[in-house]
Structures are given as C-alpha cells and as structure tokens.
C-alpha positions in Angstrom: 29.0 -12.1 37.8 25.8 -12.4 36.9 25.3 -9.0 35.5 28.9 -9.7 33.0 26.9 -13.2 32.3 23.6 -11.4 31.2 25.5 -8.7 29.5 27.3 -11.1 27.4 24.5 -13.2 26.3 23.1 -9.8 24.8 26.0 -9.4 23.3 26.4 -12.3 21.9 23.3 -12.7 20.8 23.0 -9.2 19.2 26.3 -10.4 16.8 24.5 -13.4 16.1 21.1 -12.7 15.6 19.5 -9.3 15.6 22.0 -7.6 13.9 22.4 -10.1 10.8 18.5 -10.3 10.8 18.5 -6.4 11.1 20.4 -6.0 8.2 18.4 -8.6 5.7 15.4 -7.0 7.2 16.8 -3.9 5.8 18.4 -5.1 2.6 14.6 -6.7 1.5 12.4 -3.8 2.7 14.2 -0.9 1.1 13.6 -2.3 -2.7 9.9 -2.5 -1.2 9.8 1.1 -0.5 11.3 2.1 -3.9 8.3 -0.1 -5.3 5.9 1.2 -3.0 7.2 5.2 -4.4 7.6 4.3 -8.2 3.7 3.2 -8.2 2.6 5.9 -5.9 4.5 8.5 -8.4 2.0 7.0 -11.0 -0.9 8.6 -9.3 0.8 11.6 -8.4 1.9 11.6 -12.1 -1.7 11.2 -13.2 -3.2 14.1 -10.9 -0.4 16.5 -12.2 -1.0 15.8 -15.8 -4.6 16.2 -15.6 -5.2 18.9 -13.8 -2.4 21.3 -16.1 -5.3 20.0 -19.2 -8.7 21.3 -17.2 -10.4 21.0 -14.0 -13.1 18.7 -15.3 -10.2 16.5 -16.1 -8.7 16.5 -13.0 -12.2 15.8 -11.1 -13.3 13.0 -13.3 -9.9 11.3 -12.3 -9.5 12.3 -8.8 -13.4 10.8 -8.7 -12.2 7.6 -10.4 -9.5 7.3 -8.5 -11.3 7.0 -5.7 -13.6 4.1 -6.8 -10.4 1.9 -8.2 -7.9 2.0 -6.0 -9.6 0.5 -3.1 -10.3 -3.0 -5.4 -7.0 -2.8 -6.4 -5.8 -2.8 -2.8 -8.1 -4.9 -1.8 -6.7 -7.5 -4.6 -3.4 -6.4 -4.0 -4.3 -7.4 0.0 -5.6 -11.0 -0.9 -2.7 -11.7 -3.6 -0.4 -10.7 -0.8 -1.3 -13.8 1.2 1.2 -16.0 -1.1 3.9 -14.1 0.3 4.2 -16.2 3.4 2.7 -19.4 1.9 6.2 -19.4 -0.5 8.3 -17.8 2.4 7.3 -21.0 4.4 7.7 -23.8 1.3 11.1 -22.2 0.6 12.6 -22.1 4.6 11.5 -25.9 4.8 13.4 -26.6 1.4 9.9 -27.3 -0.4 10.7 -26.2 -3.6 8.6 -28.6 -6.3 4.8 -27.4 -4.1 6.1 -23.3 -5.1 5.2 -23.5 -8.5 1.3 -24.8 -7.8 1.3 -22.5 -5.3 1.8 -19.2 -7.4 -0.6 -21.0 -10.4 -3.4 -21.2 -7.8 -2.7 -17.2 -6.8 -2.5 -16.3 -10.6 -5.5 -18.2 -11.4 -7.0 -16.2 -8.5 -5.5 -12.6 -9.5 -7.5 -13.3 -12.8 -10.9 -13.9 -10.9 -9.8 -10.6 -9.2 -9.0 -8.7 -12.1 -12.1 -9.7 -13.7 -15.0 -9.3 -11.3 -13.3 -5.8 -10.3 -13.2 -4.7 -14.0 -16.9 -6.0 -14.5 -17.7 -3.7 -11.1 -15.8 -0.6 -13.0 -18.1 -0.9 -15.9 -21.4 -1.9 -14.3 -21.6 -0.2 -10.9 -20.2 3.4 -11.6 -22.8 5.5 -13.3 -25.6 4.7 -9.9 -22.8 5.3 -7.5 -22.1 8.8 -9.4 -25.9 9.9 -9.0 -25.4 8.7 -5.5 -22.9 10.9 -4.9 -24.6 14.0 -7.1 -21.4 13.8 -9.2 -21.7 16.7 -12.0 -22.9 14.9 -15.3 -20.5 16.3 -17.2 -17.4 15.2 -14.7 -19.6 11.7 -14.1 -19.2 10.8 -17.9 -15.7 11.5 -17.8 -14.7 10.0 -15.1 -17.0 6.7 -16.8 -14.9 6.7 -19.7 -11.7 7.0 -17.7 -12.7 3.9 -15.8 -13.7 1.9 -18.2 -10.1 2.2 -19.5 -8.6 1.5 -16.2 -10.7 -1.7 -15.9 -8.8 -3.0 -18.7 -5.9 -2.8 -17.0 -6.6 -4.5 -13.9 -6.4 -8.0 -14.3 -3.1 -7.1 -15.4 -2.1 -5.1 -12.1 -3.3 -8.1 -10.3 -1.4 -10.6 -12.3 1.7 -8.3 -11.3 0.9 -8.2 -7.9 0.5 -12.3 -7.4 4.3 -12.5 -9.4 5.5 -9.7 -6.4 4.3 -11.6 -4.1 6.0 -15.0 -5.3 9.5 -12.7 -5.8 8.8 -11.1 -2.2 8.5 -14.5 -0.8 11.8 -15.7 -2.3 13.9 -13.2 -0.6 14.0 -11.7 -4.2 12.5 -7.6 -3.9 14.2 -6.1 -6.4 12.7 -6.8 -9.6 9.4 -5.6 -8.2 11.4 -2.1 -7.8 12.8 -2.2 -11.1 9.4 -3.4 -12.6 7.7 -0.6 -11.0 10.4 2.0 -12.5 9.6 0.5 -16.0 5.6 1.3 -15.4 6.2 5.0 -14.2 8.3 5.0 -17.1 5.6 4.1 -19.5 3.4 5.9 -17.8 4.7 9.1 -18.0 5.4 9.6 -21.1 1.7 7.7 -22.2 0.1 10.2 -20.2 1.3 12.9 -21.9 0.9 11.7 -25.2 -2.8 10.7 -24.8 -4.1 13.6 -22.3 -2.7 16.5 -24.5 -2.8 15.0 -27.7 -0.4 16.5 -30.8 -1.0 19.7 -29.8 1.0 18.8 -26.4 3.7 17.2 -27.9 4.2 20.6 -30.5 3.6 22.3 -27.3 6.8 20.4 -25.6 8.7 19.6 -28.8 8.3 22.2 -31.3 7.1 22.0 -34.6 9.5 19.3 -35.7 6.9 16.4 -34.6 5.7 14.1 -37.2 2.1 15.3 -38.9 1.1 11.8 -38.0 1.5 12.5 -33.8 0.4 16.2 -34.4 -3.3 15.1 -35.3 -3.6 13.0 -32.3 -6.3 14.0 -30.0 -6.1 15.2 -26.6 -8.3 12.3 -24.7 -8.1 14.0 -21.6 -8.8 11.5 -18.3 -9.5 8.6 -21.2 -5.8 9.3 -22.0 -4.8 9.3 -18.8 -7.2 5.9 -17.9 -5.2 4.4 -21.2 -1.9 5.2 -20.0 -2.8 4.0 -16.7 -3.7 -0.2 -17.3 -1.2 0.3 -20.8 1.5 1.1 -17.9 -0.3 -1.9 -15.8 0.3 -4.5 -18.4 3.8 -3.9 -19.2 4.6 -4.3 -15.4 2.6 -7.8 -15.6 4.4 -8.8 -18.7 7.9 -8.1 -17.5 7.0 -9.7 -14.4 6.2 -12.6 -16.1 9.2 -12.5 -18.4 11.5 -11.7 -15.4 10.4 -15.2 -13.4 10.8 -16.8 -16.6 14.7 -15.8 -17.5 15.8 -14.2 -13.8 18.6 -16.8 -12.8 17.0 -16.5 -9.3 14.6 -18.8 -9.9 16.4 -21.4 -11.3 15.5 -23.5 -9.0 11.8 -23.1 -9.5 10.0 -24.8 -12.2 7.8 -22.2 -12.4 6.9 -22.4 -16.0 7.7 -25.7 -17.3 4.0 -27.2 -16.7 0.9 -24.8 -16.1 -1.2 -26.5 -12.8 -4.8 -25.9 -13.3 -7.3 -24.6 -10.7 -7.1 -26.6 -7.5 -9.5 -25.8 -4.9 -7.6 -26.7 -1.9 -4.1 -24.0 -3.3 -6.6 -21.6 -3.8 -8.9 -21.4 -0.4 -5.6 -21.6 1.4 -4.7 -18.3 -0.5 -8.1 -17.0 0.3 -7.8 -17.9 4.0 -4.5 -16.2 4.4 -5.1 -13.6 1.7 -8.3 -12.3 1.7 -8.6 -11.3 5.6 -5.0 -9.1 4.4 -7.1 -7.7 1.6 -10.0 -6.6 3.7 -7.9 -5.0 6.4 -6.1 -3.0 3.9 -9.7 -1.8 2.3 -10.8 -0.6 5.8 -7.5 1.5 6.5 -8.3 2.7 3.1 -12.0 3.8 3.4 -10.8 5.0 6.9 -9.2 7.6 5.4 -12.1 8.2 2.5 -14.9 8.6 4.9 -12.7 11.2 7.2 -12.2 13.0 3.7 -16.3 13.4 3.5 -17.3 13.9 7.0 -14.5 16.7 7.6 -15.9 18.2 3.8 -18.3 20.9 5.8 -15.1 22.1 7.8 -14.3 24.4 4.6 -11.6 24.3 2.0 -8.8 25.6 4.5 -9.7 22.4 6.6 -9.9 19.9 3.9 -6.4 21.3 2.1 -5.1 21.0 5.6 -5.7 17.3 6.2 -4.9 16.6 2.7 -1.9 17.8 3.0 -0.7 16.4 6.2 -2.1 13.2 5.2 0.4 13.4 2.0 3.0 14.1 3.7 2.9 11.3 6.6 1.8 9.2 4.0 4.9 9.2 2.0 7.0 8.8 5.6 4.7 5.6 5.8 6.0 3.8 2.9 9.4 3.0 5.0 7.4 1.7 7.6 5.0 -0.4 5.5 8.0 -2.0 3.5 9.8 -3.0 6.4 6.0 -5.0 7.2 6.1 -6.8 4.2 10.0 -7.5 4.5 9.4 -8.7 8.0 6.2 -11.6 7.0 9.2 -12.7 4.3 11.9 -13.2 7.4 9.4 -14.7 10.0 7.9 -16.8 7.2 11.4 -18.2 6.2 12.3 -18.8 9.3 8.9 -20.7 10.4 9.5 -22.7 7.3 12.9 -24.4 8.6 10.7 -24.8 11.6 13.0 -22.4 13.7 9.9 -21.4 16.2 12.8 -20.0 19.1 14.6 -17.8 16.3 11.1 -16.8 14.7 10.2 -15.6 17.8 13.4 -13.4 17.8 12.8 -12.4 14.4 9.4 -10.8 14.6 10.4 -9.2 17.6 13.3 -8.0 16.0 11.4 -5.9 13.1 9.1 -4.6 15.7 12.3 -2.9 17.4 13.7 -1.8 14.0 10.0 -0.5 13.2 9.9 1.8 16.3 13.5 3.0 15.2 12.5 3.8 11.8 8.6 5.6 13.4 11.4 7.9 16.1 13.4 8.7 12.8 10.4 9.6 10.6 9.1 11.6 13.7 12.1 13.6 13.8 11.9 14.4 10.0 8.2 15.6 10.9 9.2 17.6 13.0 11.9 19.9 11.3 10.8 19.3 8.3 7.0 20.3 8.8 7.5 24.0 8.2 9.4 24.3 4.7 7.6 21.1 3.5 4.0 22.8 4.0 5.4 25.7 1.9 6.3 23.4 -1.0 2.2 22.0 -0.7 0.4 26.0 -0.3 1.5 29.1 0.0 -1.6 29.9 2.2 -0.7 30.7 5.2 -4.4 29.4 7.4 -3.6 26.6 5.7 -0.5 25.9 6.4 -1.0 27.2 10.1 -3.4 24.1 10.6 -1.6 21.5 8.8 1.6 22.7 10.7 -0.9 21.6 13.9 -2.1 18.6 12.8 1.5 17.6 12.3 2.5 17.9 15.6 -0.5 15.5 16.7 1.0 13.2 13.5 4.5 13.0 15.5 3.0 11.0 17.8 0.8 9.3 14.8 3.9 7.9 13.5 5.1 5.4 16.4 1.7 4.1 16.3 1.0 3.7 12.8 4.5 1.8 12.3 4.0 -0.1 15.1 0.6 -1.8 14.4 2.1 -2.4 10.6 5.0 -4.2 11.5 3.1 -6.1 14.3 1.1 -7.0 11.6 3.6 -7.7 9.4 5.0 -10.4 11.7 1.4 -12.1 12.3 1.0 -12.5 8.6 4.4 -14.4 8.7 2.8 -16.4 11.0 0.4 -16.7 8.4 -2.0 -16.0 11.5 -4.7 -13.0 8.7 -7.9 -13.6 10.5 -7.5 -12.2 14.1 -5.3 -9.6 12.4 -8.2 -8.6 10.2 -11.1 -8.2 13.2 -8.3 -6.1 15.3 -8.4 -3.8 12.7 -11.6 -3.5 11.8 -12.1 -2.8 15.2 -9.1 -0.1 16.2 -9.6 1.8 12.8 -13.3 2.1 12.6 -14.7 1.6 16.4 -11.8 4.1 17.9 -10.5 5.4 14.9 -13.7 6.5 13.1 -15.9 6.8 15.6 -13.8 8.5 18.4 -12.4 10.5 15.9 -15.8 11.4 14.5 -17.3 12.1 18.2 -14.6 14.1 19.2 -14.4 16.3 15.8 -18.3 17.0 16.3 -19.3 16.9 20.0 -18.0 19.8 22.0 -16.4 18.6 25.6 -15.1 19.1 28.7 -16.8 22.6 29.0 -15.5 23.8 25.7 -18.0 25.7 23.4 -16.6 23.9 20.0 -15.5 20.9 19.1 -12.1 19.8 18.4 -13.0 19.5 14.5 -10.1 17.9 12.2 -7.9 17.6 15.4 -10.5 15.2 16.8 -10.2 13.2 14.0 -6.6 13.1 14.1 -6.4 12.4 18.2 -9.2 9.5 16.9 -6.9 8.3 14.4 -4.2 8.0 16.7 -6.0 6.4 19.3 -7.2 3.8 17.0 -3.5 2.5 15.7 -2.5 3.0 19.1 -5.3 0.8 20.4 -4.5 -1.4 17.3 -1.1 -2.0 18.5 -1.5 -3.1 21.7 -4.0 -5.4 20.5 -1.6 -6.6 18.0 1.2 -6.8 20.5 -0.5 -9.1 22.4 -1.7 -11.3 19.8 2.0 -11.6 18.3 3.4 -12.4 21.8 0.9 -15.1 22.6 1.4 -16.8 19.0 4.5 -16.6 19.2 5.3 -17.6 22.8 3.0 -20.7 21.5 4.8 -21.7 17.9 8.0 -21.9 20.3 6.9 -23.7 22.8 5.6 -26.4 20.4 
C-alpha cells in the first residue's frame, strides 16, 4: 500500500508539475538556441569570408576576434543579470517597477558599450607588440577593431532588450532578431570584404558601375559589416518592445527613467558576477589554445576542432540555462519557494537528458563529422580521441550550466561566480596544464592535449558538484522560509 501510495504521488505529480514545467522549459529554451546559432553563424560567416580574400585577412580577424568577443560576453554576462530581476517583478504581478528596471540595464549597456569601445581603440596596438603580432596583420586587425568598437554599444543595447524579452517568457524575437543580423551580415560582408570586383565575381557584369568601383576593404569590411549587423539587431529590438503586442502591458516607453543608483547596483550585483564567470570559461579556453600552441599544428587543428564541434552540441545545453533562471525566477516571484524548488530541479533532470543525447550524437557522429572539418587523417585520428574523453565532457559541462542556470534564478551570481573561478581555472587549468606537461605514473611523456581535456573535465565536474550543493542548500532554505 505504501509502495501504490508513493507510486501515485510520482505520478501525479509528474502530470502536474514536471511535465508541464518540462515542456515550457522546452518551448523558451529552443528559440534561445536558434539565437545562440544565428549569432554564432556571424562569426563563422566572418572567418569564411575572410579567409577566401587572403590569409592576412583572415589573421587580422581571427586576432581581433579574439580581443572583442570576451568584452562582449563579458557585457553580455552583466546585462544578463536583468533576466531574473524582470522574471521575479513579473511572477509577483509587479508590472509598473519593469520598465525602471530595463532603463537602469540600458543605461548600463551604454556605459558597457562605451568603455569597451574606448578599450578597442586605446589598448590594442601594446597588446599586439605583446603578443609579437606581425605589423602588417597588427594594423589590420587595428582597423578591423576600430570598426567593431562602433558597433558595440549597440550589441549591448540588444543584449539588455533580450534579456528584458527572456525575462518575460517572450524568447522568440531574440531568434528572429538574430536571423535579421546574420542576414545583414552576410550579405555586408561580402559587399565590403571583396568590393565590386566580388560582386562582378558572383553577379556577372550586369552590376551597376557605381558597386563595381567599390573597394575591397578586406577585415575593415568585414569589422563594418560586423557592428552595421550589430545595430540593426539593437534597433529592431527596440522597435519590437515598442509595437510587439506582448508587451502591452509594460509601459516600457511611455516615460524614459533616468539613472538611478540603487536599479543599477542591483543589476551589477546580480549581473556582473554572471559576466565575470562567463569571461573566465572564455579565457579558459584562450589560454589552453596558447599553452597547447608548442604541441604542433596536428595538435592545435585537433583541439580546435573538437572544441567546434562540442561547442555547437553546447548551445542546447546553455539555452536550456537561460530558459531555466526565466522559470525559477517566475516562479520565485509568485513566491512559490516549494514549486521553485521543483522547478530547478526539474531543468537539472532535463539537462542531464539533453548532455546523454548530445553524448550519443558524439559518439556516432564523431567519425563522418571530423571528415567534414580535415581531410588529414593524424588529425582526425586525435580529435576522434579527444572526443571520446568529450563524451564524458558533455554531462558535466550541461550539468554545471544548468545548475547554474537555476542559482541565477535564485538571483543567487556571487557564490556561482567564485565556484567557477575556482573549478575552471584551479582544476580546469591547472590540472589540465600539469597533467598535459608533467609525465606520471612511470610514463616517459606526458599526456599532452588529453591532459588538458581530462583537466577540463575534471574542472566542470568538480564545478558541478559544487554547484549541486549550493542549489540544494538555497533552495532547501527559500522553501523552508
């Protein structure tokens, strides 16, 4: 009896709650994932087209890229911190404090944009002779930047209007946004990097004479198409808020707030600890990519290759993060702390679902993937290896995100932030880094790139478990209260 009693609580709880919540889980984090591809496609978009114009083209944005994409996570990060400030106004029916709220992050997005558009044009050129950058890809790569800085106040702008749309249940029109920047930017980029002599190229000689004696700008052109793609996204953004009947019920532009001290350090308390956690994952990665450089080309195509391809199973994963700070967030706004509870732990289920099925895609998919990336076979051999180690990678990775994911619904950034700075670059880095360089165990080598995989595993793994516990104590505590 007791057994039928226990068996038909799950049940009925399953019917009423994880199911419904696992299916608006779903429903918000797969227009996240379309987002999350769309803007990645821009950068794949911009290495393609550059590197069909020259090599020096390619480096200088490859190099550029490097230097503005970790501020533009980093804002991203911060910006991201209004997700669960509106998630909570709008589950406790708060709707009139929304609108201050969002003025206070867009006030904030253009502090952002600014300072990390002043860094682009101040700090590059001593950071290239730091880094013995060739003068000729240095300059380049300068003049790309300086056209990307241009457009970053406008990414940021975007990104604080996502994350007031991602907080209102509303994920969509961040996907469709994001399809309307690839689309400008694809077409910009071609125009700019190849110049007339591209589009006769692609179109024949039918092209105006006016295009025809456009010049080919190279990575410029590409930096141009890049914050021109940027602004459009910010614009429509703003134009989507404005006439979307979704927010209806938001006065979000009737009457401008002005800067408020109070709105904003709450967005910097909850943002800016998301922000920094997101930079560390990302020079995680960037300083693997330099200390595994000695290794040899068939090393470094290797991990960058395996690296792309988990990195695109990760964006199902990361969505699902963002989707789940929404749901806990709602749900801690109506002051539900017993069905919060449920709810983060929930998405964490759901997440180790998703990290098995993404496993299994590794897995039989590693072989004629690799062929798509090389056709070398050492290289494909060892990123065919590192794979394997990624299978495991991938349970651990989607784990720590969407416990992490939950905590930031929780609005609970800060302890989030030190366990990550701890797993990614204490284990992560650092055991990695030990155990790529120092041979052990009686062996005569060292485990080289594998090391630094195993490390990187070990890190999210250790990252998880710290997470776990930190998510079950807060929110064994919020209901309890």
């Amino acid at each position: 009896m007791i057994q039928e009693h226990t068996l038909g609580g799950f049940v009925d709880n399953f019917k009423r709650v994880y199911w419904p919540e696992t299916r608006a889980l779903v429903t918000l984090a797969l227009p996240i994932c379309g987002a999350q591809l769309a803007q990645a496609g821009m950068g794949v978009t911009d290495v393609m087209m550059t590197g069909r114009q020259n090599a020096t083209s390619l480096a200088a944005v490859s190099v550029g890229t490097s230097l503005w994409a970790p501020l533009m996570l980093f804002m991203t990060g911060t910006l991201m911190g209004l997700t669960p400030i509106v998630a909570h106004l709008l589950g406790g029916q708060r709707h009139r404090e929304i609108p201050g709220a969002v003025h206070q992050a867009l006030w904030l997005a253009l502090l952002l944009g600014a300072v990390a558009a002043w860094l682009l044009h101040t700090a590059v050129m001593p950071i290239f002779e730091l880094m013995q950058v060739p003068v000729h890809v240095a300059r380049e790569s300068a003049a790309y930047l300086a056209a990307v800085a241009f457009g970053l106040p406008g990414v940021a702008l975007f990104q604080a209007l996502r994350a007031f749309s991602d907080g209102m249940n509303h994920t969509r029109p961040a996907l469709w946004i994001s399809l309307i920047g690839l689309g400008v930017n694809i077409p910009a980029n071609y125009l700019l990097i190849y110049g007339g002599d591209g589009l006769v190229a692609l179109l024949g000689s039918g092209v105006p004479e006016a295009l025809q004696t456009l010049p080919a700008l190279g990575a410029l052109g590409c930096g141009i198409a890049t914050a021109a793609s940027m602004w459009t996204m910010a614009l429509a953004m703003l134009l989507y808020t404005r006439v979307g009947a979704a927010y209806r019920n938001i006065t979000l532009w009737q009457r401008f707030v002005r800067p408020r001290w109070q709105g904003i350090r709450e967005l910097i308390v909850v943002g800016m600890p998301i922000g920094v956690a997101i930079f560390v994952e990302v020079t995680l990665f960037t300083l693997i990519a330099l200390f595994i450089a000695s290794f040899g080309e068939i090393t470094v195509g290797a991990h960058q290759i395996a690296l792309s391809f988990t990195s695109i199973l990760f964006m199902l994963p990361l969505s699902l993060s963002m989707a789940l700070t929404v749901r806990v967030g709602n749900t801690l706004g109506q002051r539900r702390f017993d069905i919060a509870k449920r709810v983060a732990w929930n998405g964490v289920v759901v997440s180790i679902v998703v990290a098995a099925f993404n496993s299994l895609l590794l897995w039989s998919l590693a072989k004629p993937v690799l062929a798509l990336y090389t056709a070398n076979p050492d290289i494909q051999a060892l990123a065919l290896s590192i794979i394997l180690i990624a299978v495991i990678f991938q349970l651990s990775d989607s784990l720590q995100a969407n416990l992490a994911g939950a905590l930031r619904g929780y609005k609970d950034t800060r302890i989030v932030m030190i366990i990550t700075v701890l797993s990614y670059w204490l284990v992560g880095l650092g055991g990695g880094h030990w155990l790529g360089t120092q041979p052990l165990w009686g062996r005569e080598e060292a485990l080289g790139i594998h090391g630094y995989w195993i490390g990187l595993t070990a890190g999210l793994s250790v990252a998880a478990l710290l997470l776990g516990w930190r998510l079950y104590v807060i929110s064994r505590r919020q209901a309890r209260a």
